[in-house]
LUMGURO-502801 format. One line per field, with one value per residue (C-alpha): residue number from 1; x, y, z; residue in three letters. Coordinates in steps of 0.05 Angstrom, whole numbers. Each point is the difference from the previous one (the first is absolute). Layout:
BEGIN
resi	(NUM | ...)
xx	(X | ...)
yy	(Y | ...)
zz	(Z | ...)
resn	(ALA | ...)
// end
This chain:
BEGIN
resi	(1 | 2 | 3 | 4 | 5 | 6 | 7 | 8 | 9 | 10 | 11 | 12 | 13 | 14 | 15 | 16 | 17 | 18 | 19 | 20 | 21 | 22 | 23 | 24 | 25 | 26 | 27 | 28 | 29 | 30 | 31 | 32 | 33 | 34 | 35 | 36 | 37 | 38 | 39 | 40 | 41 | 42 | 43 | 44 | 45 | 46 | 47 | 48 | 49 | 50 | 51 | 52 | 53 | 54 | 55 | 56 | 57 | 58 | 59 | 60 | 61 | 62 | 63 | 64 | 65 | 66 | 67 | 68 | 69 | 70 | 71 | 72 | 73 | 74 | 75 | 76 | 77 | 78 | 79 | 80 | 81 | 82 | 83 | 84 | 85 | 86 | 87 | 88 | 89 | 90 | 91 | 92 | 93 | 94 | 95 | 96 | 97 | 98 | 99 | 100 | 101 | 102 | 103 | 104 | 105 | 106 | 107 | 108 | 109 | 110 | 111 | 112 | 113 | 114)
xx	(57 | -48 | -30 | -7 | -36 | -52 | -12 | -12 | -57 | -26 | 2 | -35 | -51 | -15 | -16 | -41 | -38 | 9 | 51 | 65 | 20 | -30 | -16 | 64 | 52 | -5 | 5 | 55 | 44 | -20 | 10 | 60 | 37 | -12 | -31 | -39 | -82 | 15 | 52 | -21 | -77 | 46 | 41 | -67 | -32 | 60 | -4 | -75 | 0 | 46 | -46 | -62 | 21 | 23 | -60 | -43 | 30 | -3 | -77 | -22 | 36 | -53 | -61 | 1 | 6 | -62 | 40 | -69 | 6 | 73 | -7 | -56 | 37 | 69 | -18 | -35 | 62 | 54 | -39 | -8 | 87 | 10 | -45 | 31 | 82 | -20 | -36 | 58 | 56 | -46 | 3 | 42 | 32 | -40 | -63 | 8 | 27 | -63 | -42 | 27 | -9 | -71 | -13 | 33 | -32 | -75 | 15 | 16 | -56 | -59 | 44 | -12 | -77 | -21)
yy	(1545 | -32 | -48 | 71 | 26 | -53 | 3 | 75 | -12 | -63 | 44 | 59 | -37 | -49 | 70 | 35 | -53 | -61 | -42 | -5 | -68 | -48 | 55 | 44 | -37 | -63 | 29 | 42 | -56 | -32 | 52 | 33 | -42 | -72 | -43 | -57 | 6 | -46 | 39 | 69 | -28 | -17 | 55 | 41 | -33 | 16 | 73 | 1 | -17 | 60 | 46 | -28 | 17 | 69 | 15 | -24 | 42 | 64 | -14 | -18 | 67 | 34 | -47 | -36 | -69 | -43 | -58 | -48 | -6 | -1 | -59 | -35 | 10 | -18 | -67 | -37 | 38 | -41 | -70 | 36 | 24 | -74 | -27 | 46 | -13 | -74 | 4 | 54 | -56 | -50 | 51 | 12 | 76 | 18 | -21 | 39 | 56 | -1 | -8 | 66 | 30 | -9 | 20 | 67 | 13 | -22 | 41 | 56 | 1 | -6 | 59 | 43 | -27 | 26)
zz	(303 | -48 | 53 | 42 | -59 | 0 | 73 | 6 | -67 | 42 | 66 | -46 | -33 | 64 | 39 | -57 | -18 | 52 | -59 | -16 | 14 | -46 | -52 | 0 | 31 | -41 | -74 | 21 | 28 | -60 | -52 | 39 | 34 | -38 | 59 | -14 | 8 | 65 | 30 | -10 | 35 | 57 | 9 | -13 | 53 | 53 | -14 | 5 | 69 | 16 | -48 | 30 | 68 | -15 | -51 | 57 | 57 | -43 | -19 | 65 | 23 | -35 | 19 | -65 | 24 | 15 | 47 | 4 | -74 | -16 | 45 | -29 | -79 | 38 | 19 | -52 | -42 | 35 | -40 | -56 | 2 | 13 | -48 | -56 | 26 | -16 | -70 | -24 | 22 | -47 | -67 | -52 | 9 | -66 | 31 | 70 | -51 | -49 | 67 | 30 | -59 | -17 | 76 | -16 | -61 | 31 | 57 | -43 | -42 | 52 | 41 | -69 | -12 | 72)
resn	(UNK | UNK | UNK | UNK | UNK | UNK | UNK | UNK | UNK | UNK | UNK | UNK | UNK | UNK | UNK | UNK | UNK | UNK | UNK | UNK | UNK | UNK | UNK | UNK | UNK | UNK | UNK | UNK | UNK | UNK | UNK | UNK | UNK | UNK | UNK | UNK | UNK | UNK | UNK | UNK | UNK | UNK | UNK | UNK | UNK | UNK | UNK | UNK | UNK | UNK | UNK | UNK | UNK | UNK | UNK | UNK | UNK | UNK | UNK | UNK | UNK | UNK | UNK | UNK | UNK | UNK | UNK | UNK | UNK | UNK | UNK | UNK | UNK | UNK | UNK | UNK | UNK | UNK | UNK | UNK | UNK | UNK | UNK | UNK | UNK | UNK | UNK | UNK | UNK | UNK | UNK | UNK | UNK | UNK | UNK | UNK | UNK | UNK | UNK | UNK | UNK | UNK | UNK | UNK | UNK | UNK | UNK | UNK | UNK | UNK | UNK | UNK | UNK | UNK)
// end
């Protein structure tokens, strides 16, 4: 049920506001469930495929979806997923967790600044 929970709030957030993965999933197989940083990126990263594919179909159902550019962000994204699975498997779990952290917290300041 609880893994249910967090992937209706992923599903939620990923179709209001184009997240849920990295920034709702992950703390709340964290906090909730006790998975490591490295596991609950992984298991993250599964369910975003199947969230990114629905969230998609629904958006371009309403002409929402610019394909050109998805594919130009989608590509150099793949390095950039790669580059990041190898520098996490290099850290210390407090350092991916501080990391993630100060992402969240920047992220969430310049969204209340604008």
């Amino acid at each position: 049920m609880q893994l249910a929970t967090v992937g209706l709030a992923a599903g939620f957030f990923s179709g209001m506001f184009g997240v849920g993965g990295g920034i709702v999933a992950v703390p709340l197989l964290i906090l909730w469930l006790g998975y490591g940083e490295r596991e609950a990126t992984g298991t993250s990263l599964l369910a975003i495929t199947l969230t990114a594919a629905a969230g998609v179909a629904a958006q371009a159902g309403y002409g929402n979806v610019h394909f050109g550019d998805g594919v130009l962000i989608g590509i150099p994204a793949v390095g950039g997923v790669l580059a990041g699975t190898w520098l996490q498997q290099r850290l210390p779990g407090a350092g991916v967790r501080l990391m993630f952290s100060v992402l969240l917290v920047a992220t969430a300041i310049t969204l209340v600044a604008r």
